[in-house]
Backbone as JSON Lines, residues from 0, in Angstrom:
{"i":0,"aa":"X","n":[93.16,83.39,79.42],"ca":[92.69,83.82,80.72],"c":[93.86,84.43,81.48]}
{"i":1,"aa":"X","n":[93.35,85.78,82.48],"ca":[94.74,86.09,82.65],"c":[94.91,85.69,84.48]}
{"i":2,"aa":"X","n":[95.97,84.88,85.23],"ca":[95.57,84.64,86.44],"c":[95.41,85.22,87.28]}
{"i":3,"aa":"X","n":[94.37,85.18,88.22],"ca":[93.76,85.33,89.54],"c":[92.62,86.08,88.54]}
{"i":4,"aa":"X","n":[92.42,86.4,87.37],"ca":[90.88,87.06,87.36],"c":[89.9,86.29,86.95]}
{"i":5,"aa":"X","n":[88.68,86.92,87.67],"ca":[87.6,85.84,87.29],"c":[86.25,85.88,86.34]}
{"i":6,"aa":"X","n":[86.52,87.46,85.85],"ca":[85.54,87.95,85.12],"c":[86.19,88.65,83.52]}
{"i":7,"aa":"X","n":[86.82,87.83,82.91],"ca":[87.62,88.35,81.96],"c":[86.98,88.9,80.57]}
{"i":8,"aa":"X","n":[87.33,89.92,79.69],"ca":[86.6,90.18,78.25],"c":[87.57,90.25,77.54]}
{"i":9,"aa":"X","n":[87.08,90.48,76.34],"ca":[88.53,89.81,75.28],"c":[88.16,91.35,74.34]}
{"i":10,"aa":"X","n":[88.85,92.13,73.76],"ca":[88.48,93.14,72.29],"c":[89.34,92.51,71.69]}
{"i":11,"aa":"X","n":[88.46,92.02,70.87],"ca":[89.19,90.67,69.62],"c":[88.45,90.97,68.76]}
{"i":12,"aa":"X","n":[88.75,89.8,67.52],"ca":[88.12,90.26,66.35],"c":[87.27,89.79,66.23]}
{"i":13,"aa":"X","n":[86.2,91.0,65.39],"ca":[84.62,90.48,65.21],"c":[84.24,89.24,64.42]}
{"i":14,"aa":"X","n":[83.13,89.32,64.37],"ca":[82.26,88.3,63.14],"c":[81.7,86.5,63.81]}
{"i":15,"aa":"X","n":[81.0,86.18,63.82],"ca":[80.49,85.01,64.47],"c":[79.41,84.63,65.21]}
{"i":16,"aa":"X","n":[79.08,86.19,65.68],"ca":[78.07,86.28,66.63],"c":[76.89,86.17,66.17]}
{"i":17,"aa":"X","n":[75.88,85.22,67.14],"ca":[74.65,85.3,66.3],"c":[73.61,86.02,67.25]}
{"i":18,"aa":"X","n":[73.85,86.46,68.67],"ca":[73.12,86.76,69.52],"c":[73.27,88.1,70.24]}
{"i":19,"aa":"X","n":[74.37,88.94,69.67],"ca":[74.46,90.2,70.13],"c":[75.37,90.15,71.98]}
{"i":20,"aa":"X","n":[75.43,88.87,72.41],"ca":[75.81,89.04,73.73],"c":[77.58,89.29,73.37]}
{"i":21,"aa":"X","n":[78.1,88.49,72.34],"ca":[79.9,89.0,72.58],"c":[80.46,87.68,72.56]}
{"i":22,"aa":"X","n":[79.4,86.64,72.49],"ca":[79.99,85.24,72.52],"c":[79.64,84.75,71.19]}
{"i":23,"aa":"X","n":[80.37,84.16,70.7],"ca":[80.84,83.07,69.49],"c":[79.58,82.42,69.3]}
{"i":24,"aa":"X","n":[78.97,82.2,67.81],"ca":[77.82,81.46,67.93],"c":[77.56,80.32,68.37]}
{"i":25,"aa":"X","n":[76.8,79.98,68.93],"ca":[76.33,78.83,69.93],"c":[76.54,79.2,71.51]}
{"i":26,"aa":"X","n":[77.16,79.9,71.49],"ca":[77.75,80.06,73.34],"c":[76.45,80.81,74.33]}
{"i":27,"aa":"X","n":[75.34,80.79,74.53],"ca":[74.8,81.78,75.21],"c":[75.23,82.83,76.12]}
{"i":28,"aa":"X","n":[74.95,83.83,75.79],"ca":[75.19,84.85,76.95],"c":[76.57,85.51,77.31]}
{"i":29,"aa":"X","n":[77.88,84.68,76.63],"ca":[78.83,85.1,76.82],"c":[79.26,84.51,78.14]}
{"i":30,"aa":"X","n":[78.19,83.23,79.11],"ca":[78.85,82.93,80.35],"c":[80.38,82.11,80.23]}
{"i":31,"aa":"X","n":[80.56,81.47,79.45],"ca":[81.72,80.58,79.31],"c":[83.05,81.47,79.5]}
{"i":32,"aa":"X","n":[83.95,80.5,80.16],"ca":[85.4,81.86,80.27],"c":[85.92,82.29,79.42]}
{"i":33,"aa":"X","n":[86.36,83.13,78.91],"ca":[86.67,84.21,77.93],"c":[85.24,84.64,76.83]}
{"i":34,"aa":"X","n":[84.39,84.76,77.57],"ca":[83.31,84.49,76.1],"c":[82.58,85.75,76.06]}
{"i":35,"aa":"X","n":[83.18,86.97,76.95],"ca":[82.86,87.98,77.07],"c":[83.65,88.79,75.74]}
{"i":36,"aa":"X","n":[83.06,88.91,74.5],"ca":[83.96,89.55,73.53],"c":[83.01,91.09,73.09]}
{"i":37,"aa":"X","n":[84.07,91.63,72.8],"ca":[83.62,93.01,72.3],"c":[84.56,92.81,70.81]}
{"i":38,"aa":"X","n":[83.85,92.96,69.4],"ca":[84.43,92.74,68.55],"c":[85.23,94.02,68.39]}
{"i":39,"aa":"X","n":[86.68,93.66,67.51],"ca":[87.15,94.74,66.93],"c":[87.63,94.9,65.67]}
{"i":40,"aa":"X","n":[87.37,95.2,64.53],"ca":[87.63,95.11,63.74],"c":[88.65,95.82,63.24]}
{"i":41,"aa":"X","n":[89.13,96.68,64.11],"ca":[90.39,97.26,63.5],"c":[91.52,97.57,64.22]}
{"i":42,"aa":"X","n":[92.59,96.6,64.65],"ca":[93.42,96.71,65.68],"c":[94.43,98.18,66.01]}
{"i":43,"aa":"X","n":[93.59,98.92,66.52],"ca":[93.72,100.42,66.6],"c":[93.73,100.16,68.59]}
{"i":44,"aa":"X","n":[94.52,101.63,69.07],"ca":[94.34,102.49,70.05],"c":[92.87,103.15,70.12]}
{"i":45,"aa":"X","n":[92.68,103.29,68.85],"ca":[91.3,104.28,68.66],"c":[89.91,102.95,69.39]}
{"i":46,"aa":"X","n":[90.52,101.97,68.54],"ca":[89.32,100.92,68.9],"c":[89.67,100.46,70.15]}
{"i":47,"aa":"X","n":[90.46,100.41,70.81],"ca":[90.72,99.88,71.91],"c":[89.64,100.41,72.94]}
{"i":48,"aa":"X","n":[90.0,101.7,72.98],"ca":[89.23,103.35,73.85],"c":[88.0,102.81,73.84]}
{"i":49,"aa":"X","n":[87.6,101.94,72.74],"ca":[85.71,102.17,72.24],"c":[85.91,101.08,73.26]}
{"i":50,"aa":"X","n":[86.14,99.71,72.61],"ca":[86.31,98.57,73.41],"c":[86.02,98.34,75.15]}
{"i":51,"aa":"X","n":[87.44,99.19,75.42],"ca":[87.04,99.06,76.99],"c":[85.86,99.59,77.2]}
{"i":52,"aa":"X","n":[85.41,100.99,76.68],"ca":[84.2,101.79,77.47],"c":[82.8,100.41,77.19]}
{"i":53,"aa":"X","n":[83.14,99.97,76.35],"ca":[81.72,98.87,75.79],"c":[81.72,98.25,76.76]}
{"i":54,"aa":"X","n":[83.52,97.88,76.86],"ca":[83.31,96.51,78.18],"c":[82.76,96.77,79.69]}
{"i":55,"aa":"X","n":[82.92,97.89,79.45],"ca":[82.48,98.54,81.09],"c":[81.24,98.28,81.19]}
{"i":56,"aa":"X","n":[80.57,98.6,80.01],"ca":[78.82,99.18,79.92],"c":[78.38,97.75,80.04]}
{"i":57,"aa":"X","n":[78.54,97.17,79.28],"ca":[78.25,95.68,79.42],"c":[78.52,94.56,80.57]}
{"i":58,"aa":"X","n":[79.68,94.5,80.9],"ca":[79.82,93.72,82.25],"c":[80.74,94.89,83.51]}
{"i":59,"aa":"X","n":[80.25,95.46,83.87],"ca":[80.47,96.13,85.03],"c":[81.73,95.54,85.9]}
{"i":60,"aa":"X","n":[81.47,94.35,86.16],"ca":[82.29,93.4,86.86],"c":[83.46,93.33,86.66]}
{"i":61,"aa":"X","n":[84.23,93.52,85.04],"ca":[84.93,92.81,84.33],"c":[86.1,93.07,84.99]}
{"i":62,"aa":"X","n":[87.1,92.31,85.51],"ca":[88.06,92.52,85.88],"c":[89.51,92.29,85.14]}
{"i":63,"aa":"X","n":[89.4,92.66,84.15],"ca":[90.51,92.08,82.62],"c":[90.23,91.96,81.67]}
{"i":64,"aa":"X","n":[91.06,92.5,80.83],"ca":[91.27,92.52,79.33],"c":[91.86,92.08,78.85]}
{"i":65,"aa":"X","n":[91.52,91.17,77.52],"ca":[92.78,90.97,76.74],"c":[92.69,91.46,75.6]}
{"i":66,"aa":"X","n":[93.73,92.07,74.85],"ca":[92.83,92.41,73.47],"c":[94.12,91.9,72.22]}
{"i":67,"aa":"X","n":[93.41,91.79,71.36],"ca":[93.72,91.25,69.9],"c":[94.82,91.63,69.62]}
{"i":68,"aa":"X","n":[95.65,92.79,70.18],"ca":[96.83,94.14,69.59],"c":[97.49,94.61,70.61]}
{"i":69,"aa":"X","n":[98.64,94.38,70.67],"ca":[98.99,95.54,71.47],"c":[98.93,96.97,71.7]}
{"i":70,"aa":"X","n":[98.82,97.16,70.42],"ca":[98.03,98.66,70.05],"c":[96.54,99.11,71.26]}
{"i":71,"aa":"X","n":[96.12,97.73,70.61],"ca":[94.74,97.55,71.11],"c":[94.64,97.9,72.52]}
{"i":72,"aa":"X","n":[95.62,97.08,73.06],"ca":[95.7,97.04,74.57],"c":[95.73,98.79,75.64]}
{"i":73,"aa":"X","n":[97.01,99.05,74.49],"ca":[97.33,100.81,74.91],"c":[96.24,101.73,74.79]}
{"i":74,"aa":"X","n":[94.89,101.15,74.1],"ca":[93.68,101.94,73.57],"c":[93.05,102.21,74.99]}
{"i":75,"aa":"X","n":[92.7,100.68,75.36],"ca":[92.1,100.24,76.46],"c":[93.12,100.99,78.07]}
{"i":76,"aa":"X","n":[93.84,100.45,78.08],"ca":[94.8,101.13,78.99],"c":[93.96,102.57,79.3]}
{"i":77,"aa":"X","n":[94.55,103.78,78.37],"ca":[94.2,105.02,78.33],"c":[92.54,104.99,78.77]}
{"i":78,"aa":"X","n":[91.63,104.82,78.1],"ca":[90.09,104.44,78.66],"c":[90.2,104.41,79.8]}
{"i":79,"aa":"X","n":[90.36,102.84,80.34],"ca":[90.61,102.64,81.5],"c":[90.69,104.12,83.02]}
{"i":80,"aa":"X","n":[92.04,104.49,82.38],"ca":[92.11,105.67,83.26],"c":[91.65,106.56,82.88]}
{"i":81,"aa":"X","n":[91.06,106.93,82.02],"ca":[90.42,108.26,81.71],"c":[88.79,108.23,82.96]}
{"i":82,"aa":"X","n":[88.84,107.12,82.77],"ca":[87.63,106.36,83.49],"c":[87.62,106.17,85.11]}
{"i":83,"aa":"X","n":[88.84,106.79,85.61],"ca":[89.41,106.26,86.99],"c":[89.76,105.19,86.71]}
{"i":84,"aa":"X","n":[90.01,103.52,86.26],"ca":[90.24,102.42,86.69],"c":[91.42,102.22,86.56]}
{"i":85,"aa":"X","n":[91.61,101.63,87.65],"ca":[93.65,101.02,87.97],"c":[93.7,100.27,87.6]}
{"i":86,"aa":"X","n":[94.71,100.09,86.31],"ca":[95.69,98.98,86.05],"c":[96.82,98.84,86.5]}
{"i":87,"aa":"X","n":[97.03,97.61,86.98],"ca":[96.43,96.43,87.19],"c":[95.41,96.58,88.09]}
{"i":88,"aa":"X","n":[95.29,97.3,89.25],"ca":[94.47,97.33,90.2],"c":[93.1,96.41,90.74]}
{"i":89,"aa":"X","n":[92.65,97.69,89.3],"ca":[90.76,97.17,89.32],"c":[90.54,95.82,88.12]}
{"i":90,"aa":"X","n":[91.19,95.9,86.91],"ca":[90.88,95.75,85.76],"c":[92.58,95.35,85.02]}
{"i":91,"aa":"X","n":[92.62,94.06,85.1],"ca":[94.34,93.7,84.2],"c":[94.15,93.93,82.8]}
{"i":92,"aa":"X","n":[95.15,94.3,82.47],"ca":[95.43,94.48,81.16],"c":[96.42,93.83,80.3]}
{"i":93,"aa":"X","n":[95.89,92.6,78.98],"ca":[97.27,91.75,78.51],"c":[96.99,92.3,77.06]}
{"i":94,"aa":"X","n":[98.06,92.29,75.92],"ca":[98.05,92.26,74.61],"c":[98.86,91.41,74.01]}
{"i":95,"aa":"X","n":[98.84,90.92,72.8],"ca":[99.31,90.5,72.02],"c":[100.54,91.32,70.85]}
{"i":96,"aa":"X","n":[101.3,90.73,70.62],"ca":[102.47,91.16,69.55],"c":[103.73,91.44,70.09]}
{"i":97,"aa":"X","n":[103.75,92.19,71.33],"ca":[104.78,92.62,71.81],"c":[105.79,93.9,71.15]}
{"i":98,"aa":"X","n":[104.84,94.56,70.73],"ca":[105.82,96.02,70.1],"c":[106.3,96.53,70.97]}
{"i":99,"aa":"X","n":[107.6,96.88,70.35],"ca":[108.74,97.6,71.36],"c":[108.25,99.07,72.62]}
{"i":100,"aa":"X","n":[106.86,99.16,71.84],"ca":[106.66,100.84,72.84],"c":[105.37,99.81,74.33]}
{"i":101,"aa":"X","n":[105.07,98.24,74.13],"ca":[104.62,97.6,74.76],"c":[105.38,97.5,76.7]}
{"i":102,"aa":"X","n":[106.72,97.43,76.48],"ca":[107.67,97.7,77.54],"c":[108.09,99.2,78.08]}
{"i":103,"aa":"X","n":[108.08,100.3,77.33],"ca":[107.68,101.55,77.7],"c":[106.52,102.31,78.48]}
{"i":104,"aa":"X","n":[105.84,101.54,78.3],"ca":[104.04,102.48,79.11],"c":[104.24,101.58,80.87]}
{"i":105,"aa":"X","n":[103.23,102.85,81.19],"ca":[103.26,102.58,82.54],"c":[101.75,102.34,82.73]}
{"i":106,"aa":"X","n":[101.43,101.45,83.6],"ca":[102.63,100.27,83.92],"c":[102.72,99.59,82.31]}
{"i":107,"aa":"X","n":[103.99,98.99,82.21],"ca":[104.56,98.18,81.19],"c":[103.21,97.06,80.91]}
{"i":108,"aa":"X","n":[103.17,96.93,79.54],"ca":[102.1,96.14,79.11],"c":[102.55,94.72,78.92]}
{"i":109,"aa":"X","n":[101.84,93.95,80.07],"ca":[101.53,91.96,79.37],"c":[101.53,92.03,78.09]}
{"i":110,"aa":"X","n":[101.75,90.76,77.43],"ca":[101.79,90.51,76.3],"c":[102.62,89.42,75.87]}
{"i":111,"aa":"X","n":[102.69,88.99,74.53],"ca":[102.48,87.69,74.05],"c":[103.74,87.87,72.63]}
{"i":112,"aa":"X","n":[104.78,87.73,72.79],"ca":[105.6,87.04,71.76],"c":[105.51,86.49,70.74]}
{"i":113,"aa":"X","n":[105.78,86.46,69.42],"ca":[105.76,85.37,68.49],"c":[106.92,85.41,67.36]}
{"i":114,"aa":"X","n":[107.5,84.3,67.08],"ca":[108.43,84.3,66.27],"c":[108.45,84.48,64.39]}
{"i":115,"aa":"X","n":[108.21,86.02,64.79],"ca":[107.87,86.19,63.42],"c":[109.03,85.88,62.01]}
{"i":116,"aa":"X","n":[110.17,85.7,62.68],"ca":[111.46,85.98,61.61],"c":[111.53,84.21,61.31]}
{"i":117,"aa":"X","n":[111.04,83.23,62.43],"ca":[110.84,81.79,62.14],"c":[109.44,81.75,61.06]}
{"i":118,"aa":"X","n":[108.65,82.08,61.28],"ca":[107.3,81.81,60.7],"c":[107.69,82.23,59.22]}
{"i":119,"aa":"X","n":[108.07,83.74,58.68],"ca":[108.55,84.37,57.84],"c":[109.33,83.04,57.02]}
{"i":120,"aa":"X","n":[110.29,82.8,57.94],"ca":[111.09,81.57,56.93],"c":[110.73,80.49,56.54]}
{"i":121,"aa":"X","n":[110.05,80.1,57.58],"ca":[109.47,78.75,57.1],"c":[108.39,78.95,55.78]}
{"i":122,"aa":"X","n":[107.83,79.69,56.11],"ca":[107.15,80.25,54.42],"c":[107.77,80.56,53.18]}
{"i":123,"aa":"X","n":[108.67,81.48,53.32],"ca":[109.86,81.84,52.16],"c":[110.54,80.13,51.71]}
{"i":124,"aa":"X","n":[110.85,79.38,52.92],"ca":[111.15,78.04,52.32],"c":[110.28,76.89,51.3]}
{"i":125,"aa":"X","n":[109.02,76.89,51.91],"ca":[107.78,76.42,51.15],"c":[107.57,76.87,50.01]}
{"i":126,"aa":"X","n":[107.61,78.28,49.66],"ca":[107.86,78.95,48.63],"c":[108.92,78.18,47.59]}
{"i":127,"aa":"X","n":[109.98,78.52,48.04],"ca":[111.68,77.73,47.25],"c":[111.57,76.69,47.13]}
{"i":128,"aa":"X","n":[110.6,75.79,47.69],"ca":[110.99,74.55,47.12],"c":[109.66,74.03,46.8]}
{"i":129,"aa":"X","n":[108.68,74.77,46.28],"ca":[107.72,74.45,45.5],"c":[106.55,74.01,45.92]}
{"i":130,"aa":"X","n":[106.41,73.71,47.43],"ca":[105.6,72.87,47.86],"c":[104.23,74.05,48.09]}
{"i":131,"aa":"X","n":[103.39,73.33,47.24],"ca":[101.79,73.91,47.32],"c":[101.24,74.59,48.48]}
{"i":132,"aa":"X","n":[101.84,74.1,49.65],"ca":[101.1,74.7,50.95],"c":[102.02,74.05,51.87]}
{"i":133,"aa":"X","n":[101.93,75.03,52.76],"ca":[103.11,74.43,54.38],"c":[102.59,73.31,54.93]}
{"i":134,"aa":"X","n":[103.39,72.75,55.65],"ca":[102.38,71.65,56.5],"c":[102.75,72.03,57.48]}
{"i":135,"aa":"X","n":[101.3,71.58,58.24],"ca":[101.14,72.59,59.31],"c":[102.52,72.48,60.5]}
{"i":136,"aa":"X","n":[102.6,73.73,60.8],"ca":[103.31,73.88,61.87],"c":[103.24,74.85,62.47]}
{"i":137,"aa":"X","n":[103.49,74.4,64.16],"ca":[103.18,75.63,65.35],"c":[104.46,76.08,65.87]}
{"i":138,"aa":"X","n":[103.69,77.74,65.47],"ca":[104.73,78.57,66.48],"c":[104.63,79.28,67.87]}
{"i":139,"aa":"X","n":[104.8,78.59,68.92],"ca":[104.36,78.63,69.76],"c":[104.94,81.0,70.55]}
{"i":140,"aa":"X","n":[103.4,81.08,71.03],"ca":[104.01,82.04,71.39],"c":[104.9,82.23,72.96]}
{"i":141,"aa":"X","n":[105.42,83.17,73.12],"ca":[105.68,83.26,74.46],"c":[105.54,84.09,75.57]}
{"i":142,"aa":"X","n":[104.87,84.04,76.72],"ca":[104.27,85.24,77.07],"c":[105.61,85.87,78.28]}
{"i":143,"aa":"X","n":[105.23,87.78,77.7],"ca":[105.94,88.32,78.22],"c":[105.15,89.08,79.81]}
{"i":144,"aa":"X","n":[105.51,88.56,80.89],"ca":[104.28,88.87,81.52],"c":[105.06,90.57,82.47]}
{"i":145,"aa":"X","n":[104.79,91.58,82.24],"ca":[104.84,92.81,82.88],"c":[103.79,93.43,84.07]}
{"i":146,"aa":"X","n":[103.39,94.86,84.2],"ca":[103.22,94.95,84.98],"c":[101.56,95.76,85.16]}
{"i":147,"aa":"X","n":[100.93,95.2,83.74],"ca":[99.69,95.77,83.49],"c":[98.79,94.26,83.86]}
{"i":148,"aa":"X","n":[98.87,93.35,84.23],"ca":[98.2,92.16,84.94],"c":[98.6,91.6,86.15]}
């Protein structure tokens, strides 16, 4: 959820839905917070563009995005204004991954950290020393908060 908004949608990834509204099966209607989803199946700019315009058509209201990609996010972004809507303004905008061109766009894109060079190792180690499967462990992300929320 991203703060102060109260009508949030997510372009995340598809599959689950049993009711066409954007919410996870069992959820009706998509009322629950974050349960406004527009699937995406392909963490693209291209899909992003589709994404937001869906999210528009569908909840009018929506005042935020989060999406699956940072890619994703820059999709939505562009939409957004092609559309008139101000980010942050009308409609916040957060992504995930944190690619380096994420701190370049204007406004600079929210987004979400993760320690990929830890995760990477801890696997390569599991690997080396034989063990069948990792046990579980979290890598917590960290959010980079800019100037698109």
């Amino acid at each position: 959820m991203i703060p102060g908004r109260r009508t949030p949608a997510r372009a995340g990834a598809g599959g689950g839905h049993d009711d066409g509204s954007g919410a996870p099966a069992g959820h009706a209607g998509g009322r629950r917070p974050g349960g406004r989803r527009v699937p995406v199946h392909h963490f693209t700019a291209a899909r992003g563009r589709e994404a937001a315009g869906e999210a528009l058509r569908r909840w009018p209201d929506v005042d935020a995005i989060y999406a699956i990609s940072d890619e994703t996010a820059l999709g939505v972004i562009v939409a957004l204004r092609e559309d008139g809507v101000r980010v942050p303004g009308d409609v916040a905008v957060a992504g995930f991954d944190d690619i380096p061109l994420a701190g370049m766009t204007a406004p600079a894109l929210t987004t979400a950290s993760h320690p990929v060079g830890r995760i990477a190792a801890a696997a390569a180690a599991a690997v080396l020393a034989g063990r069948p499967g990792a046990p579980v462990t979290l890598f917590p992300s960290a959010l980079v908060a800019c100037d698109s929320t």
